[in-house]
N, C-alpha and C positions, 0 to 999 in steps of 0.2 A: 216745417213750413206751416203756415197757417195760425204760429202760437194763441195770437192774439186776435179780438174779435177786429181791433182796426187792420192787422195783416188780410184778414180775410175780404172784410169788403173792399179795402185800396188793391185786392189784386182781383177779387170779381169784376169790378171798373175795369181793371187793364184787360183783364181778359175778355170782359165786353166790347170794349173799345176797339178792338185785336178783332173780333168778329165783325161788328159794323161795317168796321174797313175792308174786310175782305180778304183779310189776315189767316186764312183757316189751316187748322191742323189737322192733322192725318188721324190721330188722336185725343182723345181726351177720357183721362179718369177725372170721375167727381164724385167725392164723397165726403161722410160726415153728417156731424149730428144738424146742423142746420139745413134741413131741407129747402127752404127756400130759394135758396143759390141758387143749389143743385137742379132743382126744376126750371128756373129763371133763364141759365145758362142752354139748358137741355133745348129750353124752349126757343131761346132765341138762335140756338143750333138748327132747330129744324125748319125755323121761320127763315132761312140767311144761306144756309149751303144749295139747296133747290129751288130753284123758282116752284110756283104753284103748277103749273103744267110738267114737269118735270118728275113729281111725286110718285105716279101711279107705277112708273118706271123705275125711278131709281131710292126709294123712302124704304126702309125696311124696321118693324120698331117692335120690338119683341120685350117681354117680359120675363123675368130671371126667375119665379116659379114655373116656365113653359117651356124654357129652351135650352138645353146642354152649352158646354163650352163649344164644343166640336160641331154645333149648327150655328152657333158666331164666328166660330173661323173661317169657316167653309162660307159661309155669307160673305162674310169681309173679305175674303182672297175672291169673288166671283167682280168677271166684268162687269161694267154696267152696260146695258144696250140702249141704242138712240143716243142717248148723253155721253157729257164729259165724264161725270162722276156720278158715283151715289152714296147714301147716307143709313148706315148701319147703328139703330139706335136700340139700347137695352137698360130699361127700365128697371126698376127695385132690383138691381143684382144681386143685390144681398141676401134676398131668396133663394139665388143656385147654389148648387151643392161646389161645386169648385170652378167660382168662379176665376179665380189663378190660373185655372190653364187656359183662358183666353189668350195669357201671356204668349202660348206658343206662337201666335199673329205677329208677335213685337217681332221677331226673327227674320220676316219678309214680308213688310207692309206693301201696300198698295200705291201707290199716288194717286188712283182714281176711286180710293175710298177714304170714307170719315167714319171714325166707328167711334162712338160716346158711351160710355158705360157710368151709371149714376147707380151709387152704390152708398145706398142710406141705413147709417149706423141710428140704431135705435135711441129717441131722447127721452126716453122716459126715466127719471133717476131711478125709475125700481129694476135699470134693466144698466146701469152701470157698466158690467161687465160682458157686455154684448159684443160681440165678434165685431169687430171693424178692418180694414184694409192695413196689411203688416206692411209698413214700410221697412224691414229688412228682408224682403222677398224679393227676389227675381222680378217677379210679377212689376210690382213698385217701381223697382229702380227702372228697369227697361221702359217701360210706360213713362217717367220721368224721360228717358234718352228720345223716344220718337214722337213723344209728343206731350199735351198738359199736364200734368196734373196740378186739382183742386182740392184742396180738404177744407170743406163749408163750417168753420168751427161756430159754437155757442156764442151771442154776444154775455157778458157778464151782467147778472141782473142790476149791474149798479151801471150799465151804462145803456139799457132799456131805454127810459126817460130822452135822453139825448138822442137815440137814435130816431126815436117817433118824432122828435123835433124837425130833425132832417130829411125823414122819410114826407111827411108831410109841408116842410118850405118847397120841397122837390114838384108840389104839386099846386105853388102859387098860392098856398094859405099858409096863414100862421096857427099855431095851437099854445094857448098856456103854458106856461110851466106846473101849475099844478093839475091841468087836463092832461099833460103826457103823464105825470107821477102817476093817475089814478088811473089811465087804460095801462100803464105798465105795469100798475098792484092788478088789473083784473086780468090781461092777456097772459105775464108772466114775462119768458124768454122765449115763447113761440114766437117768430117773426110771420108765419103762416098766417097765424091767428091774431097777430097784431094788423096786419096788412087786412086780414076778412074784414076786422074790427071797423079799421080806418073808413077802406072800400063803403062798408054800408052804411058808414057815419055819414059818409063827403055824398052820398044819395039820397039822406032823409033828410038832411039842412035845407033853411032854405035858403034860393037864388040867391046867390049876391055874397053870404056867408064868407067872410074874409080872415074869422079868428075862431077857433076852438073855441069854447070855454071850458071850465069845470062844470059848468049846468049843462053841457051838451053832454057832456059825458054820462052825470045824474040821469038825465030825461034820457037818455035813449041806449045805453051801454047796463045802466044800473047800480053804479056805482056810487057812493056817499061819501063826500068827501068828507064830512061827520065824525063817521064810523068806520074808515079802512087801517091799513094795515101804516099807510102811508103816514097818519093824521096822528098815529102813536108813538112814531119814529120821532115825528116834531116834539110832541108831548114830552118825550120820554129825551130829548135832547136839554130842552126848557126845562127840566122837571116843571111843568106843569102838572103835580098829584093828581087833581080833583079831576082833570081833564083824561090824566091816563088811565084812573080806575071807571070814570065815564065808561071809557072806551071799551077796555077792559071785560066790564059786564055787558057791555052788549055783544062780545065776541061771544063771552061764554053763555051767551040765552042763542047764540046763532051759529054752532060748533060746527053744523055742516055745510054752512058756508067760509065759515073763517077756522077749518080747521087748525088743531093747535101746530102740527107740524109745519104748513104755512106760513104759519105765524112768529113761529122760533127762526123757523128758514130767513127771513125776511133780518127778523132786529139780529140776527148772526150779522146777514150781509154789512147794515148800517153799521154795528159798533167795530166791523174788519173796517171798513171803510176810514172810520176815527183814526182806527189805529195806523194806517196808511197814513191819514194827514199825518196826525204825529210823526211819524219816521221821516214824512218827506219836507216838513217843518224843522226838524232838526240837523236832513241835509240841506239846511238853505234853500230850497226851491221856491222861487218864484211863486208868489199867488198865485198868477195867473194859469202856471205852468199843475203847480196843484189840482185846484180846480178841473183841469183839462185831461191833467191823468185820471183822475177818478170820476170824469163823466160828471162833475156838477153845473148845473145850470147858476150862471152868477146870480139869480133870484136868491137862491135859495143857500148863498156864500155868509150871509148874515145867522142861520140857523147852525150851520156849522162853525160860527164863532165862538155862540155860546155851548154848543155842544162840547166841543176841547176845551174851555174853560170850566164847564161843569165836570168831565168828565178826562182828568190828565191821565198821562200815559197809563199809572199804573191801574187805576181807577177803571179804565178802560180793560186793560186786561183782566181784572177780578172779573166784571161783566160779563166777556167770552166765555172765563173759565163759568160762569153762573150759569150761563144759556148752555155748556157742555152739558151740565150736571142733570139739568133739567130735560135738554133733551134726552138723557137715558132714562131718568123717567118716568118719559110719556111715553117709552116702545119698551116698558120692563113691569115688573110686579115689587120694584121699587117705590113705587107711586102709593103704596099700600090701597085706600080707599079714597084716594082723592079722585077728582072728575078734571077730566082737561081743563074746564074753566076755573076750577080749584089750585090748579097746578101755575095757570096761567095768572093768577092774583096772585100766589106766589112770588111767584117768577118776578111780577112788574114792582113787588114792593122792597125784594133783593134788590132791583136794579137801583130800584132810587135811594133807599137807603146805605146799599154797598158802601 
Protein backbone atom coordinates (compact mmCIF):
# COMPACT_ATOMS: atom_id res chain seq x y z
CA UNK A 1 0.00 0.00 0.00
CA UNK A 2 1.21 3.23 -0.37
CA UNK A 3 4.17 2.21 -2.98
CA UNK A 4 4.29 5.38 -4.54
CA UNK A 5 4.30 9.09 -3.50
CA UNK A 6 0.99 9.52 -6.01
CA UNK A 7 -0.60 6.14 -4.17
CA UNK A 8 -0.14 8.18 -1.17
CA UNK A 9 -1.56 11.55 -1.73
CA UNK A 10 -4.64 10.07 -4.22
CA UNK A 11 -5.60 7.98 -1.18
CA UNK A 12 -4.95 10.80 1.64
CA UNK A 13 -7.69 12.86 -0.74
CA UNK A 14 -10.03 9.76 -0.35
CA UNK A 15 -9.60 9.50 2.92
CA UNK A 16 -10.02 13.09 3.46
CA UNK A 17 -13.04 13.12 1.49
CA UNK A 18 -14.36 9.93 3.52
CA UNK A 19 -13.95 12.22 6.63
CA UNK A 20 -15.56 15.65 5.27
CA UNK A 21 -18.53 13.44 4.61
CA UNK A 22 -19.01 12.01 7.64
CA UNK A 23 -17.67 8.82 6.52
CA UNK A 24 -15.80 8.06 9.97
CA UNK A 25 -14.10 5.00 11.06
CA UNK A 26 -13.75 3.29 14.14
CA UNK A 27 -10.08 3.06 13.37
CA UNK A 28 -7.39 4.40 11.83
CA UNK A 29 -3.44 3.63 11.71
CA UNK A 30 -1.25 6.26 10.09
CA UNK A 31 2.10 6.02 9.63
CA UNK A 32 5.23 6.67 7.73
CA UNK A 33 7.93 8.70 6.87
CA UNK A 34 5.93 11.64 5.66
CA UNK A 35 4.56 13.31 8.44
CA UNK A 36 2.68 15.63 7.01
CA UNK A 37 -0.34 13.40 6.09
CA UNK A 38 -0.05 11.97 9.27
CA UNK A 39 -0.70 15.08 11.08
CA UNK A 40 -3.12 16.56 8.29
CA UNK A 41 -5.37 13.61 8.61
CA UNK A 42 -4.90 13.52 12.67
CA UNK A 43 -5.88 16.91 12.62
CA UNK A 44 -8.67 16.87 10.50
CA UNK A 45 -9.95 13.75 12.71
CA UNK A 46 -10.02 15.87 15.60
CA UNK A 47 -11.41 18.90 13.91
CA UNK A 48 -14.62 16.43 12.33
CA UNK A 49 -15.50 13.45 14.87
CA UNK A 50 -16.70 16.09 17.91
CA UNK A 51 -18.12 19.22 17.76
CA UNK A 52 -16.28 21.94 19.88
CA UNK A 53 -18.55 21.44 22.83
CA UNK A 54 -18.41 18.02 22.84
CA UNK A 55 -14.31 17.71 23.55
CA UNK A 56 -14.15 18.36 27.23
CA UNK A 57 -16.20 15.17 27.35
CA UNK A 58 -15.38 12.85 24.88
CA UNK A 59 -11.48 14.11 23.19
CA UNK A 60 -8.79 11.91 24.81
CA UNK A 61 -5.17 12.73 23.10
CA UNK A 62 -2.26 11.10 24.58
CA UNK A 63 1.33 10.81 23.56
CA UNK A 64 3.25 7.47 22.88
CA UNK A 65 6.22 8.42 25.27
CA UNK A 66 3.46 8.70 28.31
CA UNK A 67 0.99 6.12 27.97
CA UNK A 68 1.14 2.10 27.95
CA UNK A 69 -0.77 0.09 25.38
CA UNK A 70 -3.25 -1.19 28.13
CA UNK A 71 -4.24 2.72 29.12
CA UNK A 72 -5.32 2.93 25.06
CA UNK A 73 -7.27 -0.03 25.38
CA UNK A 74 -8.82 0.63 28.49
CA UNK A 75 -9.65 4.18 27.06
CA UNK A 76 -10.96 3.07 23.86
CA UNK A 77 -13.26 0.23 25.36
CA UNK A 78 -14.72 3.18 28.03
CA UNK A 79 -18.32 4.69 27.27
CA UNK A 80 -18.44 8.05 26.46
CA UNK A 81 -20.76 10.16 28.78
CA UNK A 82 -23.38 12.93 27.62
CA UNK A 83 -22.40 12.05 23.93
CA UNK A 84 -22.67 9.79 21.10
CA UNK A 85 -19.22 8.97 20.90
CA UNK A 86 -15.60 9.88 21.74
CA UNK A 87 -12.33 10.30 20.28
CA UNK A 88 -9.29 8.43 21.40
CA UNK A 89 -6.09 10.08 19.98
CA UNK A 90 -2.33 8.92 20.24
CA UNK A 91 0.27 10.74 19.17
CA UNK A 92 4.18 9.87 18.08
CA UNK A 93 3.45 6.15 18.82
CA UNK A 94 6.38 5.28 17.67
CA UNK A 95 7.69 6.27 21.07
CA UNK A 96 5.81 3.32 22.98
CA UNK A 97 7.52 0.38 23.86
CA UNK A 98 4.77 -2.08 22.30
CA UNK A 99 2.88 -0.17 20.61
CA UNK A 100 1.35 -3.71 18.87
CA UNK A 101 -0.60 -4.56 21.78
CA UNK A 102 -3.04 -1.83 21.12
CA UNK A 103 -3.89 -4.57 18.60
CA UNK A 104 -5.74 -6.44 21.43
CA UNK A 105 -8.58 -3.40 20.95
CA UNK A 106 -8.93 -4.91 17.11
CA UNK A 107 -10.76 -8.10 18.97
CA UNK A 108 -13.83 -5.88 20.46
CA UNK A 109 -14.12 -2.49 19.04
CA UNK A 110 -16.31 0.05 20.06
CA UNK A 111 -18.90 1.87 17.71
CA UNK A 112 -19.02 4.71 20.07
CA UNK A 113 -15.32 5.01 19.76
CA UNK A 114 -12.57 6.44 17.19
CA UNK A 115 -9.21 5.61 18.12
CA UNK A 116 -6.24 7.15 15.60
CA UNK A 117 -2.86 6.14 16.20
CA UNK A 118 -0.06 8.21 14.11
CA UNK A 119 2.86 6.41 14.21
CA UNK A 120 5.90 8.42 12.60
CA UNK A 121 8.77 6.38 11.11
CA UNK A 122 11.81 8.50 11.29
CA UNK A 123 12.97 10.53 7.82
CA UNK A 124 16.18 11.15 8.50
CA UNK A 125 18.48 9.08 5.92
CA UNK A 126 20.92 8.65 8.74
CA UNK A 127 18.16 6.72 10.61
CA UNK A 128 17.21 4.39 7.47
CA UNK A 129 16.83 1.54 9.48
CA UNK A 130 14.49 2.84 12.04
CA UNK A 131 11.72 0.69 13.32
CA UNK A 132 8.41 1.40 11.35
CA UNK A 133 5.01 -0.61 11.56
CA UNK A 134 5.38 -4.59 10.31
CA UNK A 135 2.79 -5.07 8.02
CA UNK A 136 3.05 -8.97 8.60
CA UNK A 137 1.84 -8.60 12.15
CA UNK A 138 -1.43 -9.16 13.59
CA UNK A 139 -1.39 -5.80 14.73
CA UNK A 140 -1.44 -4.60 10.83
CA UNK A 141 -3.58 -6.77 9.38
CA UNK A 142 -6.44 -6.68 11.98
CA UNK A 143 -6.09 -2.81 12.00
CA UNK A 144 -6.51 -3.09 8.06
CA UNK A 145 -9.92 -5.48 8.89
CA UNK A 146 -11.68 -2.75 11.40
CA UNK A 147 -10.67 0.03 9.99
CA UNK A 148 -7.87 2.56 8.03
CA UNK A 149 -4.83 2.19 7.43
CA UNK A 150 -2.39 4.87 5.98
CA UNK A 151 1.32 4.63 5.17
CA UNK A 152 2.27 8.63 4.55
CA UNK A 153 5.22 7.50 2.04
CA UNK A 154 8.22 9.99 0.91
CA UNK A 155 7.41 12.00 -2.26
CA UNK A 156 10.58 11.22 -4.63
CA UNK A 157 12.85 14.15 -4.84
CA UNK A 158 12.36 14.29 -8.66
CA UNK A 159 8.75 14.98 -8.10
CA UNK A 160 9.20 17.89 -5.32
CA UNK A 161 9.15 20.47 -7.99
CA UNK A 162 5.59 19.37 -9.37
CA UNK A 163 4.21 18.88 -6.15
CA UNK A 164 4.90 22.70 -4.97
CA UNK A 165 3.17 23.47 -8.22
CA UNK A 166 0.12 21.81 -7.04
CA UNK A 167 0.31 22.49 -3.50
CA UNK A 168 0.33 26.11 -4.28
CA UNK A 169 -2.38 26.27 -7.70
CA UNK A 170 -4.47 24.79 -4.53
CA UNK A 171 -4.22 28.20 -3.09
CA UNK A 172 -5.25 30.37 -6.22
CA UNK A 173 -1.55 31.36 -7.14
CA UNK A 174 0.79 30.24 -9.62
CA UNK A 175 4.63 29.71 -9.06
CA UNK A 176 7.41 29.41 -11.68
CA UNK A 177 8.83 26.44 -12.79
CA UNK A 178 12.22 27.50 -11.79
CA UNK A 179 10.77 29.13 -8.30
CA UNK A 180 9.28 25.51 -7.42
CA UNK A 181 12.98 23.94 -8.71
CA UNK A 182 14.79 26.27 -6.24
CA UNK A 183 12.32 25.96 -2.89
CA UNK A 184 12.56 22.10 -3.86
CA UNK A 185 16.88 22.39 -4.03
CA UNK A 186 16.30 24.30 -0.56
CA UNK A 187 13.36 22.51 1.40
CA UNK A 188 14.40 18.91 0.04
CA UNK A 189 11.51 16.19 0.46
CA UNK A 190 10.23 17.61 3.74
CA UNK A 191 6.71 18.48 2.77
CA UNK A 192 6.58 19.98 6.47
CA UNK A 193 9.22 22.32 5.67
CA UNK A 194 8.11 22.94 2.24
CA UNK A 195 4.60 23.86 3.37
CA UNK A 196 6.44 26.29 6.42
CA UNK A 197 8.44 27.58 3.42
CA UNK A 198 5.33 28.26 1.21
CA UNK A 199 2.98 29.54 4.37
CA UNK A 200 5.59 32.28 5.13
CA UNK A 201 6.36 33.20 1.50
CA UNK A 202 2.36 33.63 0.55
CA UNK A 203 2.55 36.23 4.11
CA UNK A 204 5.50 38.39 3.13
CA UNK A 205 4.41 39.01 -0.68
CA UNK A 206 2.69 41.71 -1.47
CA UNK A 207 -1.37 42.22 -1.95
CA UNK A 208 -2.43 41.13 -5.02
CA UNK A 209 0.71 38.71 -5.72
CA UNK A 210 -0.65 36.25 -8.40
CA UNK A 211 2.78 34.45 -9.52
CA UNK A 212 5.86 33.11 -7.57
CA UNK A 213 8.96 34.11 -9.04
CA UNK A 214 12.45 32.90 -8.79
CA UNK A 215 13.32 36.41 -7.18
CA UNK A 216 10.80 35.71 -4.68
CA UNK A 217 12.34 32.86 -3.88
CA UNK A 218 16.23 34.81 -3.92
CA UNK A 219 14.72 37.87 -1.80
CA UNK A 220 13.13 36.06 0.94
CA UNK A 221 13.83 31.95 0.99
CA UNK A 222 17.69 32.70 0.17
CA UNK A 223 18.11 30.92 -2.51
CA UNK A 224 20.38 31.72 -5.89
CA UNK A 225 19.32 30.69 -8.77
CA UNK A 226 23.02 31.43 -9.88
CA UNK A 227 24.56 29.16 -7.66
CA UNK A 228 22.17 25.98 -6.67
CA UNK A 229 22.28 22.59 -6.89
CA UNK A 230 19.55 22.96 -9.55
CA UNK A 231 21.52 25.55 -11.96
CA UNK A 232 24.31 22.51 -12.45
CA UNK A 233 21.99 19.94 -13.31
CA UNK A 234 21.09 22.40 -16.26
CA UNK A 235 24.84 23.04 -16.90
CA UNK A 236 25.94 19.72 -16.65
CA UNK A 237 22.92 18.42 -19.03
CA UNK A 238 24.04 21.48 -21.80
CA UNK A 239 27.53 20.79 -20.97
CA UNK A 240 27.89 24.13 -20.39
CA UNK A 241 32.02 23.88 -18.99
CA UNK A 242 32.58 27.24 -18.08
CA UNK A 243 29.18 27.56 -16.37
CA UNK A 244 29.69 24.12 -14.41
CA UNK A 245 33.06 24.87 -12.98
CA UNK A 246 31.60 28.55 -12.20
CA UNK A 247 29.34 26.77 -10.16
CA UNK A 248 31.36 24.24 -9.13
CA UNK A 249 33.82 26.81 -7.21
CA UNK A 250 31.55 28.42 -5.59
CA UNK A 251 30.03 25.20 -4.02
CA UNK A 252 33.48 24.42 -2.90
CA UNK A 253 34.22 28.14 -1.26
CA UNK A 254 30.52 27.45 0.40
CA UNK A 255 31.05 23.46 1.69
CA UNK A 256 28.70 24.11 4.53
CA UNK A 257 26.09 25.14 2.83
CA UNK A 258 26.25 23.14 -0.36
CA UNK A 259 27.62 20.08 1.22
CA UNK A 260 29.31 17.62 -1.16
CA UNK A 261 26.90 14.80 -0.04
CA UNK A 262 24.04 17.06 -1.19
CA UNK A 263 25.33 17.53 -3.84
CA UNK A 264 26.11 14.03 -5.25
CA UNK A 265 22.65 13.20 -3.69
CA UNK A 266 21.07 15.46 -6.16
CA UNK A 267 23.02 14.92 -9.84
CA UNK A 268 22.53 10.92 -8.66
CA UNK A 269 18.70 11.79 -8.72
CA UNK A 270 18.97 13.80 -12.36
CA UNK A 271 21.18 11.30 -14.23
CA UNK A 272 18.50 8.03 -12.74
CA UNK A 273 16.11 10.28 -14.01
CA UNK A 274 17.91 10.31 -17.73
CA UNK A 275 18.24 6.86 -17.51
CA UNK A 276 14.38 6.55 -16.84
CA UNK A 277 13.74 8.60 -19.88
CA UNK A 278 15.95 6.35 -21.82
CA UNK A 279 14.12 3.09 -20.85
CA UNK A 280 10.74 4.76 -21.14
CA UNK A 281 11.90 6.09 -24.70
CA UNK A 282 12.69 2.83 -25.88
CA UNK A 283 9.29 1.48 -24.50
CA UNK A 284 7.64 3.67 -26.83
CA UNK A 285 5.92 6.00 -24.28
CA UNK A 286 4.39 8.91 -25.13
CA UNK A 287 6.04 12.18 -24.44
CA UNK A 288 3.58 13.29 -22.59
CA UNK A 289 3.18 10.15 -20.62
CA UNK A 290 7.21 10.42 -20.04
CA UNK A 291 7.16 13.64 -18.88
CA UNK A 292 4.24 12.83 -16.34
CA UNK A 293 6.01 9.72 -14.94
CA UNK A 294 8.98 11.45 -13.90
CA UNK A 295 7.47 14.57 -12.63
CA UNK A 296 8.91 17.08 -15.29
CA UNK A 297 7.37 20.34 -15.82
CA UNK A 298 6.99 20.69 -19.93
CA UNK A 299 9.16 23.96 -19.17
CA UNK A 300 11.79 22.29 -18.59
CA UNK A 301 11.11 19.19 -21.66
CA UNK A 302 13.50 21.06 -23.86
CA UNK A 303 16.61 20.59 -21.26
CA UNK A 304 15.95 17.16 -21.20
CA UNK A 305 16.32 16.90 -24.89
CA UNK A 306 19.51 17.82 -25.04
CA UNK A 307 20.48 16.21 -21.96
CA UNK A 308 19.68 12.40 -23.63
CA UNK A 309 21.32 13.66 -26.61
CA UNK A 310 24.36 14.62 -24.82
CA UNK A 311 24.27 12.03 -22.65
CA UNK A 312 22.94 8.26 -24.54
CA UNK A 313 22.23 5.26 -22.61
CA UNK A 314 25.48 4.11 -22.02
CA UNK A 315 27.11 7.42 -21.41
CA UNK A 316 24.48 7.78 -18.87
CA UNK A 317 25.29 4.84 -17.01
CA UNK A 318 29.39 5.50 -16.91
CA UNK A 319 28.06 8.79 -15.00
CA UNK A 320 26.09 6.68 -12.24
CA UNK A 321 28.86 4.41 -12.04
CA UNK A 322 31.23 7.92 -11.58
CA UNK A 323 29.00 9.43 -8.95
CA UNK A 324 29.14 5.63 -7.19
CA UNK A 325 32.78 5.97 -7.06
CA UNK A 326 33.02 9.24 -5.93
CA UNK A 327 30.59 8.89 -3.47
CA UNK A 328 32.74 6.35 -1.64
CA UNK A 329 35.17 8.71 -1.66
CA UNK A 330 33.93 11.46 0.11
CA UNK A 331 32.76 8.90 3.32
CA UNK A 332 36.41 6.91 3.04
CA UNK A 333 40.12 7.63 3.26
CA UNK A 334 40.06 6.76 -0.32
CA UNK A 335 39.96 10.55 -1.10
CA UNK A 336 43.76 10.49 0.08
CA UNK A 337 44.20 14.50 0.62
CA UNK A 338 41.69 15.84 -1.44
CA UNK A 339 38.90 18.57 0.04
CA UNK A 340 35.30 17.89 -0.89
CA UNK A 341 35.55 20.76 -3.24
CA UNK A 342 38.65 18.94 -4.85
CA UNK A 343 36.66 15.95 -5.02
CA UNK A 344 33.86 17.75 -6.35
CA UNK A 345 35.87 19.33 -9.59
CA UNK A 346 36.79 15.99 -9.98
CA UNK A 347 33.76 14.53 -10.12
CA UNK A 348 32.18 17.48 -12.57
CA UNK A 349 35.01 17.19 -15.13
CA UNK A 350 34.49 13.06 -15.18
CA UNK A 351 31.18 13.86 -15.96
CA UNK A 352 31.66 16.05 -18.93
CA UNK A 353 34.40 14.36 -20.27
CA UNK A 354 33.26 10.69 -19.58
Amino acid sequence: MAKQSFDTVQQFNAIKNDILAGNIKPVYLLFGKEHYYIDELCNLLIDKVLAPEERDFGQLIYYGADVTADQVVSAARQFPMMISRQLVVVKEAQMMKKVEDIGAYFNGIMDTTVLVICYKTPNDPAKMGAKTIDKRTTFYKKAQSVGVVYESAQIPDYKTARWIEEYISGKNIDIEPDAAALLAEYAGIDIQKIVLEVDKLMKILPAGTKRITASHIEENVGMSRDYSVYELTKALSVKDILKCYKIVHFFAESDKRFPIQMIMGALSSHFLKLLRFHALIADGAPRSEILSQLGINPYFAGEYDTAIRNYPVKKTMKVIAILKEYDYKSKSNARGNATDGDLLQELTARILNG
